[in-house]
C-alpha positions in Angstrom: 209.3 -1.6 -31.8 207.1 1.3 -30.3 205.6 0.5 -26.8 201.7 0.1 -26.5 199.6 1.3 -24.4 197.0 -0.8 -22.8 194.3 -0.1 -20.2 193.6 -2.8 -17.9 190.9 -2.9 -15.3 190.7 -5.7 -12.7 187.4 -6.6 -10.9 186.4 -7.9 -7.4 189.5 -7.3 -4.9 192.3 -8.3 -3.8 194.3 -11.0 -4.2 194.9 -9.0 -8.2 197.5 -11.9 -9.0 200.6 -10.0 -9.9 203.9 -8.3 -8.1 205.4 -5.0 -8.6 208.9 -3.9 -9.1 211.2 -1.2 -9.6 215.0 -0.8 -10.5 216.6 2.6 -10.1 215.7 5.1 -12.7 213.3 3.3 -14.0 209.4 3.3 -13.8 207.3 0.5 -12.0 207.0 -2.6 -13.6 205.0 -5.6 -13.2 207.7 -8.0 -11.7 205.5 -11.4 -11.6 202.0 -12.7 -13.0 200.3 -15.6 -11.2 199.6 -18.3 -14.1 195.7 -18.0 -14.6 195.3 -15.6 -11.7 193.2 -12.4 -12.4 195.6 -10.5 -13.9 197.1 -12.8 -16.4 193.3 -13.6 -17.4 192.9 -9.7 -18.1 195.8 -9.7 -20.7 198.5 -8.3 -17.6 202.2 -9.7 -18.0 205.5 -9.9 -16.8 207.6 -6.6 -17.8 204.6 -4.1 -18.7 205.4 -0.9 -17.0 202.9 0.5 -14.9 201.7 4.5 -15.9 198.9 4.7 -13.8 196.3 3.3 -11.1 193.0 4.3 -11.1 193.6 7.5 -12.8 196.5 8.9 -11.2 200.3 8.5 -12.7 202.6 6.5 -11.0 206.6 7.1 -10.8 207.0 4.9 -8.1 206.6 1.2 -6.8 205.5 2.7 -3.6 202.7 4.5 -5.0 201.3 1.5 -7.3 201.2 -0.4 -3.5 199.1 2.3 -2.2 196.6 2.7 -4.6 196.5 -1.5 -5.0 196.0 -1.9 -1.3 193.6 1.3 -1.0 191.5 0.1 -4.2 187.8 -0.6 -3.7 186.8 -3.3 -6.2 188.4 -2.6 -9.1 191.6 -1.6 -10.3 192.2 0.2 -13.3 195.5 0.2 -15.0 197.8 2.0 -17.6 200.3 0.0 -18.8 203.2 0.3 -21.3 204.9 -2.9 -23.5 
C-alpha cells in the first residue's frame, strides 16, 4: 500500500500531545500520541513519519525538536503513512 501524505497543522502551543523518534537510517517518526490530546484530535498517530515542520524538511529527530520547541502558535506538519 502507497504511503499518504497528510498536512497537519496544530493550534495554540505547546503541550502538542505527541513524542518523536528516530531509529538509524530512518526518518523521524511520531513515537507516541497522547489519547485525546491535540494531536490525536487533529488526525496525528503513532508511526507517521515526519517530512516537515512549518515548511522546512526534516531528516532528523533533532530538527523536528527545534522547530516544535521554537514554534509560535501553531505547528504545521507533513506527514507520511
Amino acid at each position: 500500500m502507497p504511503l499518504v501524505t497528510l498536512a497537519v497543522s496544530l493550534v495554540g502551543g505547546p503541550p502538542w500531545g505527541f513524542r518523536v523518534a528516530q531509529q538509524h537510517g530512518e526518518p523521524p517518526i511520531v513515537s507516541q500520541v497522547l489519547p485525546e490530546g491535540r494531536a490525536y484530535n487533529e488526525g496525528i498517530r503513532a508511526g507517521d513519519f515526519i517530512e516537515a515542520v512549518n515548511g522546512e524538511d526534516c531528516a532528523f529527530a533533532s530538527e523536528v525538536h527545534d522547530k516544535m520547541r521554537n514554534a509560535k502558535g501553531v505547528l504545521r506538519l507533513r506527514l507520511k503513512r
